[in-house]
C-alpha positions as CSV (number, residue, x, y, z in Angstrom):
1,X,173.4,103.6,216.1
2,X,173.3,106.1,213.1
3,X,174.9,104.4,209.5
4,X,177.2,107.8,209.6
5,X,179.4,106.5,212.2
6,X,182.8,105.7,211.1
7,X,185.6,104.0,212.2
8,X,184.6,104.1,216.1
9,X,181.2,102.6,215.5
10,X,181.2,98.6,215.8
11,X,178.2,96.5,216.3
12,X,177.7,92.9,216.9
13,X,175.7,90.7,214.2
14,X,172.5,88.7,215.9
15,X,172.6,85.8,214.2
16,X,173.6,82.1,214.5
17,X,176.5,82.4,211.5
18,X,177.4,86.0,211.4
19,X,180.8,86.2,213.7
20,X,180.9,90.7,213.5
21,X,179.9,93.3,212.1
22,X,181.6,96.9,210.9
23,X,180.5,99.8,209.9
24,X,182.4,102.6,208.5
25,X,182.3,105.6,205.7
26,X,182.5,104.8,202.1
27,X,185.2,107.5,202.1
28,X,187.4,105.0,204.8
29,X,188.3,105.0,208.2
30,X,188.7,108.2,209.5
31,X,189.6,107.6,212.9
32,X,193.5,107.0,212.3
33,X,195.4,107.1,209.8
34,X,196.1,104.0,207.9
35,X,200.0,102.0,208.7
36,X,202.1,101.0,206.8
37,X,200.2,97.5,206.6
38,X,196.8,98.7,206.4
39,X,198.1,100.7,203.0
40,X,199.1,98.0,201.5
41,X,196.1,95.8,202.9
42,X,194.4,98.3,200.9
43,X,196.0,98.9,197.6
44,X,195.0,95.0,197.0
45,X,191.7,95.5,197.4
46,X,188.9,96.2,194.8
47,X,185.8,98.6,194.6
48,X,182.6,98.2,193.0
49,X,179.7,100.4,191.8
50,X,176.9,100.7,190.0
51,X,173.0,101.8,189.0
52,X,169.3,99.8,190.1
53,X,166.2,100.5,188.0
54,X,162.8,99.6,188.9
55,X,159.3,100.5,187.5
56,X,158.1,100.9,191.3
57,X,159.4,103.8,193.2
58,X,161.9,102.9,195.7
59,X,164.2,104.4,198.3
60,X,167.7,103.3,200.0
61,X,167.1,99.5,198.5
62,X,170.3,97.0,200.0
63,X,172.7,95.9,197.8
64,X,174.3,92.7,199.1
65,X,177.6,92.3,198.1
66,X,178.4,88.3,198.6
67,X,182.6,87.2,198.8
68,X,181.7,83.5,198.4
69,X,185.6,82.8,198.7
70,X,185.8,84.8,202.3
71,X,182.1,83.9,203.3
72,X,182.3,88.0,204.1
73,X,179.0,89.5,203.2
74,X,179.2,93.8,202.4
75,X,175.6,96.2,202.7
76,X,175.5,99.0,200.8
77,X,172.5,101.1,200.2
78,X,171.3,103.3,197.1
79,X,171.3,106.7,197.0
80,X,169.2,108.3,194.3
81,X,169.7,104.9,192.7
82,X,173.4,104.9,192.7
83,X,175.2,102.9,195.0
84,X,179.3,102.0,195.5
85,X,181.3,99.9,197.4
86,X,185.1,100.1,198.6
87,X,187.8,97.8,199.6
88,X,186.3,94.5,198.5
89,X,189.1,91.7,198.6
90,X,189.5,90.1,195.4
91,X,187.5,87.2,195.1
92,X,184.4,85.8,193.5
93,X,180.7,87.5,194.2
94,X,177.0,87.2,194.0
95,X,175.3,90.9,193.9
96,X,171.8,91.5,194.3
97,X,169.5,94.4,195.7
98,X,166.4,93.8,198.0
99,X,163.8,96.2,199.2
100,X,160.0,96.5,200.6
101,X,158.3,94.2,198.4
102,X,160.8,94.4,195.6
103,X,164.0,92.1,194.8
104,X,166.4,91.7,192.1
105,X,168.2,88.8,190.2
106,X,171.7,87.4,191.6
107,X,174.9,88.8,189.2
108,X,178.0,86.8,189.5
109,X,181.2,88.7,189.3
110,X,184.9,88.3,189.8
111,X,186.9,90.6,191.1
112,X,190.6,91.2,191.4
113,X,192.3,94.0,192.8
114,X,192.4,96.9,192.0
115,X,189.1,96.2,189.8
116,X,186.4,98.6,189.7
117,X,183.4,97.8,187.6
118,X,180.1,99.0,186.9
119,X,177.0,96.9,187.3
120,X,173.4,97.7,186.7
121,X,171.0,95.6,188.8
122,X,166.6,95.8,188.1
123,X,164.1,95.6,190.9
124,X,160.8,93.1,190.1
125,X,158.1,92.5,192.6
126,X,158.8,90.0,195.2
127,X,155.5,88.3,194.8
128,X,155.6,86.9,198.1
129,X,152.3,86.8,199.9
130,X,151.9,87.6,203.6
131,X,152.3,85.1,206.4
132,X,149.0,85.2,207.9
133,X,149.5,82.1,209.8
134,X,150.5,83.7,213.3
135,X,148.0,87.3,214.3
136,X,149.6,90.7,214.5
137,X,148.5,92.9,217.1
138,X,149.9,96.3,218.1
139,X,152.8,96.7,220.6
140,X,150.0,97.5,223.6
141,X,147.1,95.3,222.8
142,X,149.9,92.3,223.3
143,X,151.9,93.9,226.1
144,X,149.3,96.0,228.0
145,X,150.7,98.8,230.6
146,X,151.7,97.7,233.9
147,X,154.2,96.3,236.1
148,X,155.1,93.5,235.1
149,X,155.5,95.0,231.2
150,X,157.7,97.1,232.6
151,X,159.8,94.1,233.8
152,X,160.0,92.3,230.9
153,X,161.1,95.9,229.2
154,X,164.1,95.7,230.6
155,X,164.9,92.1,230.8
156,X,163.3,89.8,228.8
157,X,163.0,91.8,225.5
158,X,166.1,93.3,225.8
159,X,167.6,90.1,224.3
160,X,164.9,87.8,223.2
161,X,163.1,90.9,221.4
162,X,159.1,91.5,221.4
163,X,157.9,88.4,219.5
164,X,159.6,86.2,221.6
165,X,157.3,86.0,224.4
166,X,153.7,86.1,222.6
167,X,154.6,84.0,219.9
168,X,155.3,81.1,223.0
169,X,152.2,80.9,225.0
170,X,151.9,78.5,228.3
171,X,150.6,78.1,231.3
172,X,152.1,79.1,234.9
173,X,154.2,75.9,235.4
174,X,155.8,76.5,232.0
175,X,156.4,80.4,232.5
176,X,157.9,79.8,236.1
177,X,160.2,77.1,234.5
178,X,161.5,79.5,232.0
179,X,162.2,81.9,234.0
180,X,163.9,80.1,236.8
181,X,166.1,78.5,234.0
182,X,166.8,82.2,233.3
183,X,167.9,82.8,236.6
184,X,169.2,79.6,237.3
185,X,167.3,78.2,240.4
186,X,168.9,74.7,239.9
187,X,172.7,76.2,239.8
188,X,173.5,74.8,243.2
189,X,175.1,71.8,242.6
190,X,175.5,71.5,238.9
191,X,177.2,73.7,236.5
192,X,174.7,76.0,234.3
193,X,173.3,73.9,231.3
194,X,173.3,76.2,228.5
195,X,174.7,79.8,227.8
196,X,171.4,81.9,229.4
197,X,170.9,79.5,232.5
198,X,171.7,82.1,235.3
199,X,172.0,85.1,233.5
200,X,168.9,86.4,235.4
201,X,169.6,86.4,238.7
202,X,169.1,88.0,242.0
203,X,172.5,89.3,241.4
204,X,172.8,90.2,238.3
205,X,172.7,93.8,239.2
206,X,172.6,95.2,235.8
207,X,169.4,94.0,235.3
208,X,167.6,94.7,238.7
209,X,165.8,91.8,238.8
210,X,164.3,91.7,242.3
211,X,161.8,89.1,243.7
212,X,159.2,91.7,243.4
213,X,160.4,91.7,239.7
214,X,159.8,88.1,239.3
215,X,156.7,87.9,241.2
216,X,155.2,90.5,238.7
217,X,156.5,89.6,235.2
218,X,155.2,86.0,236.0
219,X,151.7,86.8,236.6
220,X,151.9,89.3,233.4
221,X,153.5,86.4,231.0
222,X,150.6,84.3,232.8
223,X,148.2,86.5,232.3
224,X,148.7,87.7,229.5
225,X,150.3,84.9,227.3
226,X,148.3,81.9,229.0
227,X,147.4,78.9,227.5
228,X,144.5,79.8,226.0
229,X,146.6,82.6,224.1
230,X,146.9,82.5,220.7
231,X,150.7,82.8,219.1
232,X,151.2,86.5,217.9
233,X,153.6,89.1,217.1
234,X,153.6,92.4,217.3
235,X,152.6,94.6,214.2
236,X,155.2,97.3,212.2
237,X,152.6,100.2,212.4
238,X,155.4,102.2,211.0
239,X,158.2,101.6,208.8
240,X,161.7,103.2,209.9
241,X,162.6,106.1,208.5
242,X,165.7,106.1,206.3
243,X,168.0,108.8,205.4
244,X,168.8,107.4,202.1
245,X,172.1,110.1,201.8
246,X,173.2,109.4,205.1
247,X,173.4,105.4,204.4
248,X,174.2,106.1,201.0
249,X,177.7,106.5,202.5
250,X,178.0,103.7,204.6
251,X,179.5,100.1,204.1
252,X,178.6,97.4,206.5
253,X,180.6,94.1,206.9
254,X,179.5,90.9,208.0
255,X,181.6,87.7,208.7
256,X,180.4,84.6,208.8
257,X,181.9,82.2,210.5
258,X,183.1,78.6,208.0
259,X,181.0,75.3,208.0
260,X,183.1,72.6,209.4
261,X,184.7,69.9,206.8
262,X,182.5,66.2,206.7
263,X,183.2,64.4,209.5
264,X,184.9,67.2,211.4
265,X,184.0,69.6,214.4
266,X,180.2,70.0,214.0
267,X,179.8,67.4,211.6
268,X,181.8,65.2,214.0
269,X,180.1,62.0,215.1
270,X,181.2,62.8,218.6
271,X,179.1,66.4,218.5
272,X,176.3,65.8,215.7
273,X,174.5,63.2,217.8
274,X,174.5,65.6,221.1
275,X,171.0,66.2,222.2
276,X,171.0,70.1,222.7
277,X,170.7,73.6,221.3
278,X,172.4,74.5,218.2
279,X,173.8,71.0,217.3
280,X,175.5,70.7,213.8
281,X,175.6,74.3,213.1
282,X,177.7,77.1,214.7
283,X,176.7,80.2,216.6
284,X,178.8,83.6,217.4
285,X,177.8,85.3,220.5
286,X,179.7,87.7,222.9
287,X,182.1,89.7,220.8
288,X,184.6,91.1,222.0
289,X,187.6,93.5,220.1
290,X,191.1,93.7,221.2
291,X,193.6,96.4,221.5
292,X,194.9,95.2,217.9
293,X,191.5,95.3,216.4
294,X,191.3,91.4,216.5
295,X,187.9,90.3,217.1
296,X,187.2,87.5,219.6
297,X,183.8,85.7,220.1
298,X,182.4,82.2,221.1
299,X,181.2,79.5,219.0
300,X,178.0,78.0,221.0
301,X,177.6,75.0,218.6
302,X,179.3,72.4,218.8
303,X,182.5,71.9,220.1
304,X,182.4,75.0,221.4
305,X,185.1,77.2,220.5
306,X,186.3,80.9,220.7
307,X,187.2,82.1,217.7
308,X,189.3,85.6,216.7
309,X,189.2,87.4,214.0
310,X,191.2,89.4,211.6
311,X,188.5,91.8,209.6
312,X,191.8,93.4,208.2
313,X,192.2,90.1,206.2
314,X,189.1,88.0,207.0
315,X,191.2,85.5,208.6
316,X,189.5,83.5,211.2
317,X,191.3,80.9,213.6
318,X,189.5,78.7,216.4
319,X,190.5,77.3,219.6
320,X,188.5,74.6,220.9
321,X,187.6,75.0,224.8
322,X,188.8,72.4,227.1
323,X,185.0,71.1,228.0
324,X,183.9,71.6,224.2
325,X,180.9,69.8,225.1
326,X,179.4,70.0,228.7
327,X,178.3,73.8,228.7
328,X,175.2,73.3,226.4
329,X,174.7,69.2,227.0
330,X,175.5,69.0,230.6
């Protein structure tokens, strides 16, 4: 998805905190014109600009644009150095710039509306050495051609990505357990145990996952990521290209969803203690946008929860599920 897409062009945050994502031209949305509300929703908001120097050469650097009050987190990128931000809500912030091998210093800055300062941030080197700890190979020395790389093409990395798998090596009664927790071989008398118990089956059409398919991709994973494998990942052989006018005009939001109070929800005494993924911390996953641009998702931690939205004002309100508990714990 191309950083020039405006108003249509949503995309969901992977990530255990970050609840959605929106990207849309610094000029605005352009895909209706703004109500009444929105206008006004506007008009209290504040912008921000400003310059990043750097004795190293550098192209489209990320500014990170912090709300600490909102926990709402705007990307902007430089263009020729410049960079500028729109619609901020008033609030207090922490601003710094990132790049290959380069970072700044954190500014603090408050701003209220209608606010629109100038800041000048400085790159430095990073100084942060290389994690040789875990080998990088190139995409087809770890996934050699064949059949059962093509299954895990379009199932397994699709989601998990293409570290997952080499960086977990095991033998055949380990692989064969993973995947028939991903299809959910033990489903028929008990409810699924986690979120991706079952998403893998036979009948899971989208996927095509046949018993062909599964016969395949477990003697590749078996074969190829064996016990006697070492972990490894695969190796960037080249960087992305960016089009640094292109992103220079785009503003990305990111909302992250609040840490509950001590002693409440995931800090509960009830939840903290459960034996299971993502205990004492919460995870967005599966969001969804409705018809009044409200954005819906599900909280995986602990209790589990679905959560809307309201980017307009960063407004988020839960609702715990009825079995806040048995999905992930059993």
């Amino acid at each position: 998805m191309g950083p020039s897409k405006t108003a249509s062009s949503i995309i969901v945050v992977a990530g255990s905190l970050a609840a959605a994502c929106a990207i849309f031209s610094i000029n605005g949305w352009v895909a209706a014109p703004a109500t009444a509300v929105q206008a006004a929703t506007l008009a209290s908001t504040a912008g921000l600009s400003g310059t990043v120097e750097s004795t190293a050469p550098f192209k489209a650097a990320q500014v990170s644009i912090r709300n600490v009050d909102k926990r709402i987190l705007y990307l902007v990128y430089t263009n020729a150095g410049q960079f500028r931000a729109v619609n901020l809500f008033p609030g207090n912030y922490e601003i710094g710039v990132t790049t290959k091998g380069l970072v700044s210093d954190v500014q603090k800055l408050a701003l209220k509306a209608g606010d629109n300062p100038k800041v000048k941030l400085s790159l430095r080197s990073s100084e942060t050495a290389p994690n040789s700890a875990i080998e990088e190979r190139s995409y087809d020395e770890i996934y050699p051609a064949g059949p059962g790389r093509d299954v895990a093409e379009r199932t397994c990395l699709i989601c998990h990505g293409e570290n997952f798998l080499p960086s977990r090596p095991g033998n055949a009664a380990a692989w064969t357990a993973r995947v028939d927790r991903m299809m959910g071989t033990a489903l028929f008398d008990r409810p699924a145990a986690s979120y991706a118990e079952g998403l893998l089956s036979y009948r899971a059409s989208a996927l095509r996952f046949s018993r062909q398919d599964r016969e395949e991709l477990l003697a590749y994973l078996v074969k190829h990521f064996g016990p006697d494998a070492k972990p490894r990942v695969v190796r960037v052989d080249q960087e992305m290209p960016l089009d640094e006018a292109r992103l220079g005009k785009a503003l990305y939001i990111e909302y992250y969803l609040p840490p509950d109070p001590a002693g409440e929800g995931t800090n509960s005494p009830e939840f903290n203690k459960l034996s299971a993924a993502f205990v004492g911390r919460r995870v967005g996953q599966d969001v969804r946008f409705d018809q009044d641009g409200n954005v819906w998702l599900t909280d995986r931690g602990y209790p589990h929860r679905l959560v809307k939205l309201d980017p307009r004002t960063g407004q988020q309100k839960d609702y715990i599920l009825p079995e806040c508990w048995s999905i992930e714990a059993g």
